[in-house]
C-alpha positions in Angstrom: 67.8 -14.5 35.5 66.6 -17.6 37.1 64.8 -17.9 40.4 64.2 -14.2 40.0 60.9 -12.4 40.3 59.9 -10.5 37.5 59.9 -6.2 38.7 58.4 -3.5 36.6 60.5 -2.4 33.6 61.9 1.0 34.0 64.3 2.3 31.3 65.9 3.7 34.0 66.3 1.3 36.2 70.3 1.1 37.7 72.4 -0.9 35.9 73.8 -3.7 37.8 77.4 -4.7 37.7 77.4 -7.4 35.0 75.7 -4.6 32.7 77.8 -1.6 33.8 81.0 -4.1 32.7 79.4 -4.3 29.3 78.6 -8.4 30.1 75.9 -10.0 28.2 73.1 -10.0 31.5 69.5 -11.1 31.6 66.9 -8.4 33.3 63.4 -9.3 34.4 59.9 -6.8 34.3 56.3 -7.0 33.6 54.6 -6.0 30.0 50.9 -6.4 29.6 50.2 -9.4 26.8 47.3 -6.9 25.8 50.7 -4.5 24.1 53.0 -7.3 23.3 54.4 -6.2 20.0 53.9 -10.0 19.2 50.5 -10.5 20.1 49.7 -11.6 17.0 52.3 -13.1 15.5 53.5 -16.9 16.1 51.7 -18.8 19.0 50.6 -16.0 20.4 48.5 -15.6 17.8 45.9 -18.1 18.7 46.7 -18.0 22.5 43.3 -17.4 24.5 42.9 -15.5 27.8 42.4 -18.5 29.5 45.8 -20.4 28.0 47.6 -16.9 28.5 46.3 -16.8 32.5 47.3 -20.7 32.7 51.0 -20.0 31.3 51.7 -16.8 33.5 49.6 -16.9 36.6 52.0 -14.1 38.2 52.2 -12.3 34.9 54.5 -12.5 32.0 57.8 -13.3 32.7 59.9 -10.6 30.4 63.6 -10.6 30.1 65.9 -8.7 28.5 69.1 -9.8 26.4 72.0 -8.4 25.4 74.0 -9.2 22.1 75.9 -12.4 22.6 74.2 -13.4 25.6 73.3 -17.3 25.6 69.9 -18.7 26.6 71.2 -21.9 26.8 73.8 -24.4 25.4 74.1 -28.2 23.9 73.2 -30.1 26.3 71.7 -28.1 29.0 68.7 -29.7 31.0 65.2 -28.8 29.4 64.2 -25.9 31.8 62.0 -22.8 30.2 60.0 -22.2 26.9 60.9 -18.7 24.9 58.8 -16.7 23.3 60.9 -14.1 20.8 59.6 -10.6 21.7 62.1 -8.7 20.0 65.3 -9.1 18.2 67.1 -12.2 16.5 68.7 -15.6 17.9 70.5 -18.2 16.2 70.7 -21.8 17.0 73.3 -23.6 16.3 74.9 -27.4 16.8 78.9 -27.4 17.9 80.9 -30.4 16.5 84.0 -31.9 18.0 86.0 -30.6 15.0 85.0 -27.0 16.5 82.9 -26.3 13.5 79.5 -24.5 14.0 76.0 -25.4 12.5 73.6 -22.6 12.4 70.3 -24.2 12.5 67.7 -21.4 12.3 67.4 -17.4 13.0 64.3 -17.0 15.3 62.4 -13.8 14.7 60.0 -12.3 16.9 57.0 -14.5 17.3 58.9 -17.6 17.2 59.6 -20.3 20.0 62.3 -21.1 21.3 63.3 -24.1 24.0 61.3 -27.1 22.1 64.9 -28.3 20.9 65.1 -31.0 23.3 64.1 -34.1 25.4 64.1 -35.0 28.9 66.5 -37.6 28.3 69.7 -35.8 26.7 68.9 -32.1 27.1 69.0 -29.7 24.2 70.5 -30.2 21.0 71.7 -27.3 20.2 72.5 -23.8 22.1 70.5 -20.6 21.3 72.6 -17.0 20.9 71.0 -13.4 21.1 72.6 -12.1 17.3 71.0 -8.6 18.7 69.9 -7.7 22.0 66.3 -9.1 22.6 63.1 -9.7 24.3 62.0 -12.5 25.3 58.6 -14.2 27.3 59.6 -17.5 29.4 57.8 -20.3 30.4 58.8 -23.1 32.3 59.0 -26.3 30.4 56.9 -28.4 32.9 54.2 -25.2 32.8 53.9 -24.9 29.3 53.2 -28.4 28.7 51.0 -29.2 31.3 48.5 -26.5 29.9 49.3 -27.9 26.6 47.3 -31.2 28.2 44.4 -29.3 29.2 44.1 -27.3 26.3 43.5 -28.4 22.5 43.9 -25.2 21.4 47.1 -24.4 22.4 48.4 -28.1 21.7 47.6 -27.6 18.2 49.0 -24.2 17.6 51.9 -25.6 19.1 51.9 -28.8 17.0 51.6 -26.2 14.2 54.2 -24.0 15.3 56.9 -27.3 15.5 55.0 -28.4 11.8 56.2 -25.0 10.6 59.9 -25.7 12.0 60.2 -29.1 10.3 59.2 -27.8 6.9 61.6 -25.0 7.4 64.2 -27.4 8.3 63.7 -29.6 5.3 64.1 -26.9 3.3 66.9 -26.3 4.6 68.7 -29.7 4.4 67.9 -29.7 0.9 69.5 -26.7 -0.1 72.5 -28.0 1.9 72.8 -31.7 0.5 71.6 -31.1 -3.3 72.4 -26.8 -4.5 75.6 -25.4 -5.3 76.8 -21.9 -3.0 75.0 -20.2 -5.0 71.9 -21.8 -4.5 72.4 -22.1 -0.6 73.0 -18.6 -0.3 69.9 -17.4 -2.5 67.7 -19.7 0.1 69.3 -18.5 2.9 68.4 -15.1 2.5 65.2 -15.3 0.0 64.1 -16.8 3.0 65.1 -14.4 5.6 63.9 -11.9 3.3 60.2 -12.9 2.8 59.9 -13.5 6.7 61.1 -9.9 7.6 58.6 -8.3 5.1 55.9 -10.7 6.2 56.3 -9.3 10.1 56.7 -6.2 8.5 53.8 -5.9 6.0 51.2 -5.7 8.5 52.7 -2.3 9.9 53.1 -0.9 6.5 49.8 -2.0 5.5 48.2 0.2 8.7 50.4 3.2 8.2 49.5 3.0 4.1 53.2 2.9 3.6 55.3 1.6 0.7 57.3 -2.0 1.1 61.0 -0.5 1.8 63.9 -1.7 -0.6 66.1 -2.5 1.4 65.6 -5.3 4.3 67.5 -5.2 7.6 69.0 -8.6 8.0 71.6 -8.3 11.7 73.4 -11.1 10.5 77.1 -11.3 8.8 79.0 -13.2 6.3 80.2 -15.6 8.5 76.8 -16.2 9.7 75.4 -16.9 6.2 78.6 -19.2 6.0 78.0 -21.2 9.0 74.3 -21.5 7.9 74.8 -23.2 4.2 78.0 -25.2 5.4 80.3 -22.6 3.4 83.7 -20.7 4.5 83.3 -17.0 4.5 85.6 -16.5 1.7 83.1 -18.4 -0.5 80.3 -16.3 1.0 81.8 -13.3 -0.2 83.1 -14.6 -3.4 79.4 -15.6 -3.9 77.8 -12.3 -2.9 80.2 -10.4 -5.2 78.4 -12.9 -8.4 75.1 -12.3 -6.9 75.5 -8.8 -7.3 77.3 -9.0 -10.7 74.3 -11.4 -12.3 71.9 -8.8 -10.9 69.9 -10.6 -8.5 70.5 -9.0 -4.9 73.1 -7.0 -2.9 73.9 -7.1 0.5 76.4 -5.4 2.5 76.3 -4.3 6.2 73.3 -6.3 6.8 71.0 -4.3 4.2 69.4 -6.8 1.7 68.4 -5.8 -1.8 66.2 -8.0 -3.9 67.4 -6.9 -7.6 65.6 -9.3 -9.4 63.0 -11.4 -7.1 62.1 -13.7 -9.8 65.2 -15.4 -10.9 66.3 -15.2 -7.3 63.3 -17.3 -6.4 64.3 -19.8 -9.5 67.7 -20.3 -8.1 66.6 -20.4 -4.1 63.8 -22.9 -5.0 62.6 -22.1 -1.5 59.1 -25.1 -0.4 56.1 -22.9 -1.1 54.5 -25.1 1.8 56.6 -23.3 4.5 54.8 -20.2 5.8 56.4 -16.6 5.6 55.3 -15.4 9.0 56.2 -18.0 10.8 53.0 -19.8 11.5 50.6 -22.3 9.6 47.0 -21.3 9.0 44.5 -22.0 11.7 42.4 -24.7 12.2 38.8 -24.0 11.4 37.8 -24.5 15.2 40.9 -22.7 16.6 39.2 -19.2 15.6 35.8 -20.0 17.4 
């Protein structure tokens, strides 16, 4: 909620009216950066306490999203940076034909609010696909501590790098491979950067790398990601499965055979699993 101040998150808080109608609604609170669940993931990774006190000198500004909710549309005014605590968004371009882009799913640790100038606004509008998280910034803020800080310039001049290499893969897997090759790249993608967030956990509780991968997302999602009608999607899954090289239904991915898979997605090896590039050798001192 804009123009409101954050207030210490209680789970049971009252609901207020736009909640208790079961309306997408935004609700502010406090939460320590020291027990972010994203603390080190994304560009909060590298983000110093000095960077950290420059971008919230009140203390984190937390909100809370529901399903559906919008954190902003195609051609909105550049107003507030996100940082994706929890939960998935989509962003997506509209086209005068009604037909829908999906540009990327953001995971926790990514940014979100970059897609944009001062000139026309943003580019695309940004949906909650579960309910989520989020840290904001205000635009001005964030990138007037960008200018007195290297650090944080370059881990966010990493974190945009990531995003165009993601997007390039993307585009090619669009213009030059069949559905089924769009499909495999779309969710051999999704796939590795779910286990990469994940492997960390797994690797501290000495736990086995589970089969099957969450992915909140549906056919027509995948659809209106690789520029395919839902009926193809579907048709497509259904080969997938038959060939042997994944099954997915009601959101649960299953990588049957990883190997051809990967042949087929042809997914850039230059574009990071976890969201972030490596470091710069100064950045860690």
């Amino acid at each position: 909620m804009d123009g409101t101040k954050p207030i210490p998150f209680d789970f049971h808080a009252p609901r207020d009216c736009g909640e208790a109608c079961g309306l997408p609604v935004a609700r502010s609170f406090d939460w320590p950066c020291d027990h972010c669940p994203t603390r080190e993931d994304g560009l909060c990774r590298l983000l110093s306490h000095q960077d950290r006190d420059r971008l919230f000198p009140h203390g984190p500004h937390i909100q809370l999203r529901k399903a559906g909710a919008t954190l902003f549309r195609q051609g909105d005014p550049l107003q507030s940076v996100f940082i994706l605590k929890s939960g998935w968004v989509m962003t997506s371009k509209m086209f005068e034909n009604g037909q829908r882009q999906i540009i990327r799913f953001a995971l926790p640790g990514d940014l979100l609010g970059f897609e944009g100038d001062e000139a026309t606004g943003m580019t695309c509008s940004a949906e909650a696909i579960t309910d989520v998280t989020l840290c904001k910034v205000r635009h001005a803020l964030f990138f007037h501590v960008c200018t007195g800080s290297p650090r944080l310039a370059m881990t966010y001049a990493g974190t945009l790098t990531r995003e165009v290499l993601s997007a390039w893969n993307h585009l090619g897997a669009l213009g030059q491979q069949p559905a089924l090759g769009r499909v495999a790249n779309l969710l051999l993608d999704l796939h590795r950067r779910v286990t990469a967030h994940k492997a960390a956990d797994q690797a501290a509780h000495h736990a086995a790398p589970a089969p099957a991968v969450h992915l909140p997302i549906s056919q027509i999602h995948i659809a209106d990601a690789t520029g395919l009608t839902s009926v193809h999607v579907c048709r497509t899954l259904k080969q997938m499965r038959k060939m042997g090289l994944l099954d997915f239904q009601k959101g649960w991915l299953v990588l049957l055979d990883p190997e051809r898979l990967a042949g087929i997605a042809q997914l850039d090896p230059a574009v990071p699993a976890d969201g972030a590039l490596a470091a710069a050798p100064w950045a860690a001192a």
